[in-house]
C-alpha positions as CSV (number, residue, x, y, z in Angstrom):
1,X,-18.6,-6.5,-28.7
2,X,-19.6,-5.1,-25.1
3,X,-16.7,-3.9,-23.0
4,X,-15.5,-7.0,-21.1
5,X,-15.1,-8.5,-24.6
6,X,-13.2,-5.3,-26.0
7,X,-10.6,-5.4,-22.5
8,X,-10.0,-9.1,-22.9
9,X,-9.2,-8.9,-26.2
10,X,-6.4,-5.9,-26.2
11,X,-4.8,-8.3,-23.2
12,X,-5.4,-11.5,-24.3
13,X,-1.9,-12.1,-25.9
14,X,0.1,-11.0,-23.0
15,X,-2.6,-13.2,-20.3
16,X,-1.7,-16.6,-22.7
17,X,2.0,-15.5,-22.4
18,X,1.7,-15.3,-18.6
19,X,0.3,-18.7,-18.7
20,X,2.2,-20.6,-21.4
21,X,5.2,-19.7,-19.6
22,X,4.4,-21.5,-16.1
23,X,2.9,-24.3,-17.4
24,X,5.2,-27.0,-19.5
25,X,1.6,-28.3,-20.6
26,X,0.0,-26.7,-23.4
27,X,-3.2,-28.5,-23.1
28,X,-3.7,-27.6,-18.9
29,X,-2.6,-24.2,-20.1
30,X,-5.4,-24.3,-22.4
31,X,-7.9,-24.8,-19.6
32,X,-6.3,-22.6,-17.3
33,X,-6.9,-19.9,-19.6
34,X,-10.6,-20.4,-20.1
35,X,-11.2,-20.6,-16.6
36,X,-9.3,-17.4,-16.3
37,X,-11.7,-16.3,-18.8
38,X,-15.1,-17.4,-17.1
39,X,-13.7,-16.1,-13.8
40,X,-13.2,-13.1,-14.9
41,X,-16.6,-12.6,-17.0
42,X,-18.2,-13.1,-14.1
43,X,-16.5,-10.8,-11.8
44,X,-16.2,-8.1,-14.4
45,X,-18.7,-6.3,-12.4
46,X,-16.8,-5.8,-9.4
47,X,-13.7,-4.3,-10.8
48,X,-14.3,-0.3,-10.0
49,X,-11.1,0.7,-12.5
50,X,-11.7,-0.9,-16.1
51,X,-8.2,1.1,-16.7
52,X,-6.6,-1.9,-14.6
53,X,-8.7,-4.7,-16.4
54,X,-4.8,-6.0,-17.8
55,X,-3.2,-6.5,-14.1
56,X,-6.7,-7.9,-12.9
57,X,-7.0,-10.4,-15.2
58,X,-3.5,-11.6,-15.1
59,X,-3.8,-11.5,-11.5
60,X,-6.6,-14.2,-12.1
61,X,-4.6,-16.2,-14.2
62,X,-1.7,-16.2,-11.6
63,X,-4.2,-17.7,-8.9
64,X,-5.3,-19.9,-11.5
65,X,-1.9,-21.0,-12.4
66,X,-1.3,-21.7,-8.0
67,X,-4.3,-23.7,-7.9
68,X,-3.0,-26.1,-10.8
69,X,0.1,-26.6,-8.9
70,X,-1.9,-27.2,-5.5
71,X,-3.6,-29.9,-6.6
72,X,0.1,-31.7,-8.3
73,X,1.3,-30.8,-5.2
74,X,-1.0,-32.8,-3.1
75,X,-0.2,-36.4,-4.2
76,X,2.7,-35.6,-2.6
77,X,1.3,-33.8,0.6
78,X,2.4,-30.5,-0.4
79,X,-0.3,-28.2,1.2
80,X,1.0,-25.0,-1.0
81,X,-1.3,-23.3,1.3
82,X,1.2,-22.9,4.4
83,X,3.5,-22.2,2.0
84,X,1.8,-18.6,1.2
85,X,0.6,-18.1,4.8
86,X,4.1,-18.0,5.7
87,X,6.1,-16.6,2.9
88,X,5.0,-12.8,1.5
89,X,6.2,-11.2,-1.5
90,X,7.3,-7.2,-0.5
91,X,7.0,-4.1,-3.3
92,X,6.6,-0.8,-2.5
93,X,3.9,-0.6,-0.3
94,X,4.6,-3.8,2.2
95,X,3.4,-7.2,1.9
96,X,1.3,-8.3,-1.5
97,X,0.4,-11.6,-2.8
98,X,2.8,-14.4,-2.3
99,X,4.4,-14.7,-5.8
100,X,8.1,-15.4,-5.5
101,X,8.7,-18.0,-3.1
102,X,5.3,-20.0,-4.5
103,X,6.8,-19.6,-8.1
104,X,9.8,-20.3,-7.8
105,X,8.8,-23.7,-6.0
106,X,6.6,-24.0,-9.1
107,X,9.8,-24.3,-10.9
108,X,10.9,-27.3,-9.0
109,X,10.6,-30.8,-9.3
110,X,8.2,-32.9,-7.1
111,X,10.3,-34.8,-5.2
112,X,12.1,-31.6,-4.7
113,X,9.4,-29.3,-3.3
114,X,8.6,-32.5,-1.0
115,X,11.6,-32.4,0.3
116,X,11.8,-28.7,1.5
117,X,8.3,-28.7,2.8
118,X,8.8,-31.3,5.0
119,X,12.2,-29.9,6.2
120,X,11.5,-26.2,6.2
121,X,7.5,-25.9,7.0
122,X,6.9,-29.1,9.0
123,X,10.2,-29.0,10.3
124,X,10.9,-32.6,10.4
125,X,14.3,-34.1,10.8
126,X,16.2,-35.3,8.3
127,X,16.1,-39.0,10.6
128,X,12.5,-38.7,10.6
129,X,11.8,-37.6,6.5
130,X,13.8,-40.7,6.0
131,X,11.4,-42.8,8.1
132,X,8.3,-41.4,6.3
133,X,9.6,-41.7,3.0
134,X,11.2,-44.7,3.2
135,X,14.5,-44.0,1.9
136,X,17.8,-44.4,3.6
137,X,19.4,-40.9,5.5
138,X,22.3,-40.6,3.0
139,X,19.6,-39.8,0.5
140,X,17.7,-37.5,2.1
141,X,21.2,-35.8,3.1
142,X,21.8,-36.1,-0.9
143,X,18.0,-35.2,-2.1
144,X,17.6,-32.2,-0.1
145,X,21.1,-30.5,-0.7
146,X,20.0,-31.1,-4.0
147,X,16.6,-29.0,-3.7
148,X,18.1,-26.3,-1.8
149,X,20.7,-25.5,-4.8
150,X,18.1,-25.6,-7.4
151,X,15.8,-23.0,-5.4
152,X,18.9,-21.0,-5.3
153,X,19.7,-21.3,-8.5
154,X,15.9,-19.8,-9.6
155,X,14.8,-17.8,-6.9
156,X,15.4,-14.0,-8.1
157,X,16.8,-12.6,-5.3
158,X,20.4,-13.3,-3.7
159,X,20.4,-14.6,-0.2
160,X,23.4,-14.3,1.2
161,X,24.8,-15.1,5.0
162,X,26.6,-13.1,7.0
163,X,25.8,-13.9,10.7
164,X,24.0,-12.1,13.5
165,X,23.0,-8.8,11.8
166,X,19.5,-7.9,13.6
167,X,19.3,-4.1,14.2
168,X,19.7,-4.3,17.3
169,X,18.0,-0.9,18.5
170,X,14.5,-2.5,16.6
171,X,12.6,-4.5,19.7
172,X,11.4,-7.6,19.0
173,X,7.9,-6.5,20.0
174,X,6.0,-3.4,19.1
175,X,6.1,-1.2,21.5
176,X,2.5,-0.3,23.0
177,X,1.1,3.2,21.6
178,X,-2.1,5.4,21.7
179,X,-3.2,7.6,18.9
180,X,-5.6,10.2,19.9
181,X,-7.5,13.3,17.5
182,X,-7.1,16.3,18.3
183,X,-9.1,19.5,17.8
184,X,-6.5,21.3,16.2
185,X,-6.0,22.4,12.2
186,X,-4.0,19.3,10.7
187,X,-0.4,21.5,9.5
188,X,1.1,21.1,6.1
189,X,4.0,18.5,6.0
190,X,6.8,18.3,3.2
191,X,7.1,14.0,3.0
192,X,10.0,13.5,1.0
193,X,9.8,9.5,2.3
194,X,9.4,6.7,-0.4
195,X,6.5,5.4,-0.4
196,X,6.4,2.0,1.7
197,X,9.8,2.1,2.2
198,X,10.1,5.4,4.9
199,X,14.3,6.3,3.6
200,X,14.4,9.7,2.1
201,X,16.3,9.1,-1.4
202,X,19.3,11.6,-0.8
203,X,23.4,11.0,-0.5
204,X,24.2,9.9,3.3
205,X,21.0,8.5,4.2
206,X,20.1,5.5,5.6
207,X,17.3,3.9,8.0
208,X,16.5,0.4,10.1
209,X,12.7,-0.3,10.6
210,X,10.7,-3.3,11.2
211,X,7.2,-4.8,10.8
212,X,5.0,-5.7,13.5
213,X,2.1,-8.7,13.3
214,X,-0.8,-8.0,15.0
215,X,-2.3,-8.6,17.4
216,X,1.0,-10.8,18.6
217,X,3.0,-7.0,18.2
218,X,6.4,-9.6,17.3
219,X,8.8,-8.3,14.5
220,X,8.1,-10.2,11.5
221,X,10.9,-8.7,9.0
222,X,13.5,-6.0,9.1
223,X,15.0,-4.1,6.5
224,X,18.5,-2.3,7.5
225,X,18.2,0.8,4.5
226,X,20.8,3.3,2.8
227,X,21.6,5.4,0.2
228,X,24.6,3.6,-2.0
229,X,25.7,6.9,-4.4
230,X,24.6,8.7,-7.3
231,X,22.3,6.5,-10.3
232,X,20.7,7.3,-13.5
233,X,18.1,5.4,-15.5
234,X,17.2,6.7,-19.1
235,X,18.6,9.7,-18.7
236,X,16.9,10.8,-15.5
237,X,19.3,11.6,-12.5
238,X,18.3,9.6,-9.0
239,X,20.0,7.4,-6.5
240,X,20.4,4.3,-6.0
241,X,19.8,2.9,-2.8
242,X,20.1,-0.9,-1.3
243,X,17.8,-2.8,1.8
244,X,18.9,-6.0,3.4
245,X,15.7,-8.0,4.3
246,X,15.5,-10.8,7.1
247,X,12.9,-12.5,8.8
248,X,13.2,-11.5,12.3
249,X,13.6,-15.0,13.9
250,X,15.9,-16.0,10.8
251,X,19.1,-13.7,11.7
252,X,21.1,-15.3,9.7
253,X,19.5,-15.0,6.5
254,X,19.8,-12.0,4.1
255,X,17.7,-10.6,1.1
256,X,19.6,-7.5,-0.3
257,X,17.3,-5.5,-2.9
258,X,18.4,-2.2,-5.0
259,X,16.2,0.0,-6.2
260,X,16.8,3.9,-7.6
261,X,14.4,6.5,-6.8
262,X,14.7,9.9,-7.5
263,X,13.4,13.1,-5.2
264,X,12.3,16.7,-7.0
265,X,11.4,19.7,-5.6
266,X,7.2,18.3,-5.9
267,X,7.2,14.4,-6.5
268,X,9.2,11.1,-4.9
269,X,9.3,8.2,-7.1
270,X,11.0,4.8,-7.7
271,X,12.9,4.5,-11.1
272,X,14.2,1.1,-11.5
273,X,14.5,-2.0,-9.0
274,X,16.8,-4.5,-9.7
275,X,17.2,-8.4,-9.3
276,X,18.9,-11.7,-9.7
277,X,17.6,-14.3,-12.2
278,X,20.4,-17.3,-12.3
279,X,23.5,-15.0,-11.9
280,X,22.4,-12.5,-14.0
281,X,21.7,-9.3,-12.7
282,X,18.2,-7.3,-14.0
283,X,17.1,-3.9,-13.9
284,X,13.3,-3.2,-14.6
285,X,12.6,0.2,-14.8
286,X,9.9,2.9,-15.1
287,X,9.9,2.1,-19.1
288,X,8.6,-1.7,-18.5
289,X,5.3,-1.4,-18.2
290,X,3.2,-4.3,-16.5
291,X,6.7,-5.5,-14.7
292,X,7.5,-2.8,-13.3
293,X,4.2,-0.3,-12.4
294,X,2.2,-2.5,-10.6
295,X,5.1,-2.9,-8.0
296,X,6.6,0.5,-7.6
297,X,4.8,2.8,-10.0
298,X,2.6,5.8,-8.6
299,X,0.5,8.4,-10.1
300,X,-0.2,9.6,-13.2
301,X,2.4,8.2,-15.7
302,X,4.1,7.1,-12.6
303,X,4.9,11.0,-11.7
304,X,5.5,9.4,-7.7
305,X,4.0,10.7,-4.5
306,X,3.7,14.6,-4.5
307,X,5.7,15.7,-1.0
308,X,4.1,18.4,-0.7
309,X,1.0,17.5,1.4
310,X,-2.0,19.5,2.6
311,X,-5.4,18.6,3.7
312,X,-7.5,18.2,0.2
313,X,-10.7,16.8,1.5
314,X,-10.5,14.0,-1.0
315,X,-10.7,11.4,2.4
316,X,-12.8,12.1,5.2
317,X,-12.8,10.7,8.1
318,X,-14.8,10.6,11.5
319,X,-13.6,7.8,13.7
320,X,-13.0,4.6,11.9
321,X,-15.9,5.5,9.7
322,X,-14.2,6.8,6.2
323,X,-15.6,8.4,3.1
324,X,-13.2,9.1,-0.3
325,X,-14.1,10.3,-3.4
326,X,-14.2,8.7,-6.7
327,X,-10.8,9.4,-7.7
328,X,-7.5,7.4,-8.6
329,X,-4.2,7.8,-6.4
330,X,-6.1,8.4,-2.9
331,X,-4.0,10.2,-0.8
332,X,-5.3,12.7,1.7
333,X,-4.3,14.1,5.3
334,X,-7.2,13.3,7.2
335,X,-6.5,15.0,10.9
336,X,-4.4,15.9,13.1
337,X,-2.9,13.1,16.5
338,X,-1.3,12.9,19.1
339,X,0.8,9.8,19.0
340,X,2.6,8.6,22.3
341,X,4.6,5.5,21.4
342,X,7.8,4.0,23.2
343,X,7.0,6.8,25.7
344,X,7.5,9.6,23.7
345,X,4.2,12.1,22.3
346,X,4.9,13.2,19.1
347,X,2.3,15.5,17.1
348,X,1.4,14.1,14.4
349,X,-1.0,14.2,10.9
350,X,-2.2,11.0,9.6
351,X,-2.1,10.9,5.8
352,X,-4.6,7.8,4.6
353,X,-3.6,6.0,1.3
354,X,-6.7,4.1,0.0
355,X,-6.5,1.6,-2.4
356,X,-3.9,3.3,-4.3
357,X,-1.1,0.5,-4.8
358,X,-2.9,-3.0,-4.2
359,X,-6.7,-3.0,-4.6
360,X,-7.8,-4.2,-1.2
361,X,-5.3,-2.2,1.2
362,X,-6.0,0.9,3.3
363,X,-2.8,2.0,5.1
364,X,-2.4,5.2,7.7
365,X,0.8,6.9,8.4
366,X,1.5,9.1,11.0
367,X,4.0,11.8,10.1
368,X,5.5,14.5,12.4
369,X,6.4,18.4,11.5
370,X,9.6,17.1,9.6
371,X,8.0,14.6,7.9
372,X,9.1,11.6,9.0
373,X,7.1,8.4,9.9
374,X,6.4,7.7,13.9
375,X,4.0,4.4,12.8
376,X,2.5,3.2,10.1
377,X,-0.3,0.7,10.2
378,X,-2.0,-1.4,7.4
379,X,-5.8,-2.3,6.5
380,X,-7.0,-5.0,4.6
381,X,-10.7,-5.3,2.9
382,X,-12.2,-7.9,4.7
383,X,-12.2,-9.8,1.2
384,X,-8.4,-8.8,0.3
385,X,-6.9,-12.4,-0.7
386,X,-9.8,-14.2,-0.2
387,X,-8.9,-16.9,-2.9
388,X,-5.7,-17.6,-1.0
389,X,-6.7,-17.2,2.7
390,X,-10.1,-18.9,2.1
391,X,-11.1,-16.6,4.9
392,X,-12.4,-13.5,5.6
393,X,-10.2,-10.8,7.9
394,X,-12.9,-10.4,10.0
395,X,-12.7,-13.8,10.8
396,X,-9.2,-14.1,10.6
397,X,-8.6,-11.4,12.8
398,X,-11.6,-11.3,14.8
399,X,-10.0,-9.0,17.7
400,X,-8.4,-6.5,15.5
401,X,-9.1,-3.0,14.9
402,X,-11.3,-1.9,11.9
403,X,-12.3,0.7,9.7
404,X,-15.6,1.3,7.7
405,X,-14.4,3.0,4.3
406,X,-17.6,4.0,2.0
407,X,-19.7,1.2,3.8
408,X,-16.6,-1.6,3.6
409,X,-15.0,-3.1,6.2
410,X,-10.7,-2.9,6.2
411,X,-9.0,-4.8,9.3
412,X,-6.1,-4.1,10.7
413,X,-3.4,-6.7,9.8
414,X,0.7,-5.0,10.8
415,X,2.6,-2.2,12.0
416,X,5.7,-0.4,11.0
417,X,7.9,1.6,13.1
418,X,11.5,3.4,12.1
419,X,14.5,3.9,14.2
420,X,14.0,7.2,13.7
421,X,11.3,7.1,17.2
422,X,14.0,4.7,19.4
């Protein structure tokens, strides 16, 4: 057997599990899974880490899966499309793939998903869904209540209301910035910050920051963040720590996640994250495997970020043209800037993280002498998502910022700022 045939067939049981289970039709499964299979043959080339072939593959199925519910879905005029331009899944390193929202909606019955797409995305009233559907108002009152508890009932995360609860010191745009090189030796930072979420994991802490579209510079989400108390997970000692989630322009509405994450003396690193499947509350943790490392796990054996930083020379970078070596976990200081944001300078190194978490994203973060993020910016490869976007960044984005990274081009898509800087 060569090697595409050898990787498919250590993962092949757990890709027809992934499938079987979203689709109540053994015989589209059946399909699904051999295009799954031809799609990946034929991109088996372009995957750079065979040691990821697993959460490739099932990452293919998973787009696969989408598509068969995109083409249900539009008998009924159910582009699934503005669906997943709108609504982003969030792990540890910002926005991914839309995979909650979509599936869960998956989950739901025809009429149902109708029903909320034409009250939620097109925003139609409930007089005027009852003139295009033909059906009186008390049944559109009736159907759509309806919906809304059963996407409730299966989404995995608990949204709660509890009023106006914006941070207020977070602006609602971005304030304007300028990032400038210096000429002087980039200084050794100890970055005790996890990963994509900027709170350092210790008793009494807590943080507010938001992300920034560009190039509108308007506050997409905010996440108000703290340290809850003391946590262990098999036997290692963290803490736990909770973040409450809202779309900026949807105050009222509230996510709350709960993660633990532990802090040594060398490495910072998530634990366990839980969530809420029909009342029942879940913890995945470092010990899961494929549902919990491709979200939150880092380094070898998930050992986390080191905190300890210092130039390696593993990125370098001139400009926005990039060069990295041919290594896993890519995560480099790569000079030393002078960051003036919200009128304030602040001297800063940038640490680059290529690649590292989602295959397709770049992201730079500006620390200062303490360690703390001033702004954070993301990059996507101007392929990234192509299959959902049906665009390339480039052309999505045509105004925005870019980078050149060993001869690719990566566009600049958001921003993240802290109240740490206000």
């Amino acid at each position: 057997m060569d090697e595409f045939e050898i990787l498919l067939a250590e993962c092949r049981s757990a890709v027809e599990r992934f499938v079987y289970f979203r689709l109540p039709i053994k015989a589209d499964a059946d399909d699904i899974l051999q295009e799954t299979c031809l799609t990946a043959y034929q991109k088996f080339s372009m995957l750079k880490e065979k040691s990821s072939f697993k959460a490739w593959i099932i990452s293919i199925a998973r787009n696969k899966c989408n598509d068969y519910f995109r083409k249900r879905a539009k008998a009924l005029e159910i582009p699934l499309d503005a669906v997943s331009e709108k609504v982003l899944s969030y792990g540890r390193h910002g926005i991914t793939e839309v995979v909650v929202v979509r599936e869960t909606l998956d989950l739901l019955g025809d009429k149902e998903k109708q029903i909320l797409y034409m009250y939620y995305f097109r925003e139609l009233q409930q007089t005027e869904i009852a003139r295009r559907l033909g059906i009186p108002l008390g049944t559109v009152k009736s159907r759509l209540h309806t919906a809304k508890a059963n996407f409730k009932e299966k989404y995995p995360y608990s949204p709660e209301t509890k009023g106006d609860f914006i941070m207020k010191k977070l602006p609602e745009y971005l304030p304007d910035y300028n990032i400038k090189k210096t000429d002087k030796e980039p200084f050794s930072v100890k970055w005790e910050e996890l990963m994509g979420w900027f709170l350092v994991p210790k008793l009494g802490e807590k943080l507010s920051w938001g992300m920034y579209d560009i190039p509108s510079k308007k506050c997409d989400h905010v996440y108000d963040m703290q340290v809850t108390g003391r946590a262990e997970v098999h036997g290692i000692e963290g803490v736990e720590l909770t973040a409450r989630e809202s779309d900026y322009s949807l105050k009222n509405e509230v996510i709350n996640r709960t993660f633990v994450a532990q802090l040594t003396d060398t490495h910072c690193r998530y634990l366990a994250s839980l969530r809420t499947e029909n009342g029942i509350r879940k913890y995945i943790t470092f010990l899961d495997g494929d549902a919990f490392l491709p979200n939150w796990g880092f380094g070898e054996d998930n050992c986390g970020n080191e905190i300890n930083l210092k130039k390696k020379e593993d990125i370098i970078r001139n400009g926005n043209e990039v060069k990295s070596a041919d290594k896993p976990f890519l995560l480099d200081i790569v000079g030393r800037y002078d960051v003036t944001i919200n009128g304030e300078l602040y001297d800063t190194v940038c640490v680059m993280d290529i690649e590292t978490y989602n295959p397709g994203v770049v992201s730079e973060q500006y620390l200062d002498k303490n360690g703390r993020t001033i702004l954070w910016r993301r990059f996507n490869r101007d392929d990234w998502a192509f299959d959902q976007y049906k665009q390339k960044w480039s052309e999505k984005l045509p105004y925005n910022e870019r980078l050149t990274i060993n001869g690719q081009t990566y566009v600049h898509w958001y921003d993240c700022i802290t109240d740490y800087i206000l």
